[in-house]
N, C-alpha and C positions, 0 to 999 in steps of 0.2 A: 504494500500500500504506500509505504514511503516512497516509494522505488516511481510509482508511476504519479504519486504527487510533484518530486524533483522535476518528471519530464514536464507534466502541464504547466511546471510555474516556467521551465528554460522554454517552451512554444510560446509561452504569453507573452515574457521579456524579449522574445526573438519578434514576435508580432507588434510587439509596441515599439521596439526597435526601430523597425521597418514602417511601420507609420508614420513616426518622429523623420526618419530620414524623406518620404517623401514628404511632408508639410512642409520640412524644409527647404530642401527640393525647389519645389513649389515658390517659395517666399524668400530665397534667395535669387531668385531667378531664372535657375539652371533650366527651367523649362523653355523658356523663352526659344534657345539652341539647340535643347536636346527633345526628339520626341521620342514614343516610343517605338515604333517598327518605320522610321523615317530618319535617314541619313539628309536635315536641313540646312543647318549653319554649323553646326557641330554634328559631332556621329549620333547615332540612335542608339539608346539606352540600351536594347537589346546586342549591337555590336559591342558598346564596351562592356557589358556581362560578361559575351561571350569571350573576348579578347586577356579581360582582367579574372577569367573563372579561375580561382582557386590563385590567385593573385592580389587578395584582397592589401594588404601591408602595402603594396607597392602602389597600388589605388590611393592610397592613405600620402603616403609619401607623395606622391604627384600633385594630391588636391591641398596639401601643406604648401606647393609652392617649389618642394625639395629634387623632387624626381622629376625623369624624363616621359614623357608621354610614349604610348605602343601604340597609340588609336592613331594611327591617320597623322603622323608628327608632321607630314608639310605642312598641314591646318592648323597645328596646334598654337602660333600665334596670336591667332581669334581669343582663344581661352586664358590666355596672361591679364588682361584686366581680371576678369572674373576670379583668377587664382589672388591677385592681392587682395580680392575683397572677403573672399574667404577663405584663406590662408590662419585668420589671426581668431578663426572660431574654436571655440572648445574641442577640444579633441574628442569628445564624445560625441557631439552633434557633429563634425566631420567622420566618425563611423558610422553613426545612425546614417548619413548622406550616403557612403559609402556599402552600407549595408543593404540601404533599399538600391544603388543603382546594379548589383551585384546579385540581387534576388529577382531584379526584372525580367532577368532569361527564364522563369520557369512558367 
């Protein structure tokens, strides 16, 4: 009973996770460039999924400002504003970000 308690509380905090990342998402603006199964001004969420699958840290590193882009680097110019403006967010809401764009391939 313990056993399958632990798992529903890690689905909820994985779920609310993933919500928190896309409202933010959302309210930083990343939607604006990213859609999801549409490569517009930036790639589509579903390509960095797939691109960052099981790459998540280096997702992390990238959206701090620190790392180098794997999506599309001629493009990645375009996303240097957007990296200083959220570069300087809590490293929690940059995984929650990071977690929902990562979850969007399923």
């Amino acid at each position: 009973m313990l056993g399958l308690s632990v798992v529903i509380l890690l689905l909820t905090d994985a779920s609310a996770q993933e919500m928190k990342g896309e409202t933010l998402f959302e309210e930083k603006g990343c939607a604006l460039c990213h859609k999801m199964d549409a490569d517009t001004i930036g790639p589509s969420l579903r390509n960095i999924a797939t691109v960052y699958a099981g790459k998540e840290t280096e997702l992390l590193t990238y959206l701090k400002g620190q790392g180098t882009p794997i999506v599309d680097p001629s493009r990645a110019s375009v996303m240097n504003p957007q990296l200083i403006k959220i570069r300087t967010m809590f490293e929690e809401d940059l995984h929650a970000i990071s977690t929902y764009i990562i979850n969007s391939n399923r």
